[in-house]
N, C-alpha and C positions, 0 to 999 in steps of 0.2 A: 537497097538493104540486102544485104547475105540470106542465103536461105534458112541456113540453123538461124541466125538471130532474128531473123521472121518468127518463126517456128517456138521458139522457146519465149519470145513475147507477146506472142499470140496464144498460147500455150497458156502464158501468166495472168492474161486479161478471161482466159476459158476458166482459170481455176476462180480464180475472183468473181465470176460473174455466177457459176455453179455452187458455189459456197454461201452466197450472200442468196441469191435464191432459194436454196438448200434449207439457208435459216428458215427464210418465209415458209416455206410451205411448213417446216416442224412447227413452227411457232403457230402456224393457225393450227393445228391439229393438236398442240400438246401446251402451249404457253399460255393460251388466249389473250396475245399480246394485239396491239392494233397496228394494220400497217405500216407505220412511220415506226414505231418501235422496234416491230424486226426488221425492218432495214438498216436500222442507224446498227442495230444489235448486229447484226449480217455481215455489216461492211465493218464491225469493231474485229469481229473473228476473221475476215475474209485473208487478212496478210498472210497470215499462216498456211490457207492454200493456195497463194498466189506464189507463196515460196516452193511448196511441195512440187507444184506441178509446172512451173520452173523447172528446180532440179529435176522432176523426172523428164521432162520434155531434153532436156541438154544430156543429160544418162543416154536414152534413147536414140537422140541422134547423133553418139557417139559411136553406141552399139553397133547402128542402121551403118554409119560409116565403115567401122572395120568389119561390116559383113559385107560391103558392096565391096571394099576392097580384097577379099578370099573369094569374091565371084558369086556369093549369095544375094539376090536382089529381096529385098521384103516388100509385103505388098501391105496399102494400109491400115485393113484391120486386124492382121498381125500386132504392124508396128504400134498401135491405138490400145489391142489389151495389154501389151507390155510399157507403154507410158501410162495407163489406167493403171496397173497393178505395183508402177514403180513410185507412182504419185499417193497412192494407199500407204506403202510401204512408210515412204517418207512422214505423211503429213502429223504420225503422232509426233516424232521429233521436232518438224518446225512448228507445232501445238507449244510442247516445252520448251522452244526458242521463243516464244512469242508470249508465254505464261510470266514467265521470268523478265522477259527484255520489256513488259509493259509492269509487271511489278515495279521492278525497278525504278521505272522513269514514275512511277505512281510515286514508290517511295522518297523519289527525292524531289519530286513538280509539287505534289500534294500536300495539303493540310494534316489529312487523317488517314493518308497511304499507312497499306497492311504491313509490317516488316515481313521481310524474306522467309523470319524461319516462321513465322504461321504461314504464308503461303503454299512453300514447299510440301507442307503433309497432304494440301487439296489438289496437287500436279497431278496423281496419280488419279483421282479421281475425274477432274478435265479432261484425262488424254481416253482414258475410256471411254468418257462419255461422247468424247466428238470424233473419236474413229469411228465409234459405232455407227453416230448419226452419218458419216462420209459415208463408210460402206454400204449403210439401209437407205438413203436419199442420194448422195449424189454419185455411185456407181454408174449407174446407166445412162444421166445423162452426162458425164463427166466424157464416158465412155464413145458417146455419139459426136459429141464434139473435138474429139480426138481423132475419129476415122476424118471427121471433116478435114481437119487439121492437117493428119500427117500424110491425107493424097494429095493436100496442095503442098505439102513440101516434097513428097515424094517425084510431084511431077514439076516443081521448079528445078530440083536436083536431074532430075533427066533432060531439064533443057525446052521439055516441049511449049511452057509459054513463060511470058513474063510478065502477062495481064493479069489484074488480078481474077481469082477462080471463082 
């Protein structure tokens, strides 16, 4: 496998696994839900950052590319706050891609699915509410697994191994 599409689906299993944890830990502290519930709850939100941090993982090592090519090397945790900060950026958008594209399939799977235009006036209130929780829970460690991440792409891309890291 390529190295960027290592990287950016590895990238997509880090946002997915950060997100759905992410849940767990809010929900003990704030939902008093029972285990099984934030998980199922975790893994219903988790597409949305499996998308975000996707897209920023493939942004990033677009970037990393046209700066290796001007002669600038970056070093991981460089590259790791600018996919943290590009995955931020992104994930209220694929919130509202994911609000909507599950409306939707509600509205037309489901018995008692919401119509679109009452949903729409609570978009604005989901996308606040789960950027905050990303930035307040899963900044840091989104962030740690990202330096993981991007030294083992960084150093497949210079060739030094091919084993896994």
């Amino acid at each position: 496998m390529a190295p960027r599409t290592e990287f950016v689906l590895l990238a997509a299993l880090a946002g997915t696994v950060v997100a759905t944890l992410g849940y767990v830990a809010a929900s003990a502290l704030v939902f008093n839900q029972t285990l099984a519930e934030a998980l199922r709850l975790g893994a219903t939100w988790s597409p949305s950052a499996t998308l975000a941090a996707a897209g920023a993982a493939w942004l990033a090592s677009m970037r990393q590319r046209r700066a290796a090519l001007a002669g600038r090397h970056w070093r991981a945790p460089g590259m790791a706050a600018r996919a943290t900060l590009l995955s931020l950026l992104l994930y209220p958008p694929a919130v509202v891609l994911w609000v909507l594209v599950t409306g939707l399939f509600d509205q037309g799977f489901a018995s008692g699915g919401m119509p679109l235009r009452e949903l729409l006036p609570w978009v604005p209130s989901i996308v606040f509410g789960t950027a905050l929780a990303a930035v307040l829970v899963g900044t840091l460690p989104a962030f740690a697994l990202a330096v993981v991440l991007c030294r083992r792409y960084l150093r497949r891309l210079a060739g030094a191994t091919t084993d896994i890291a």
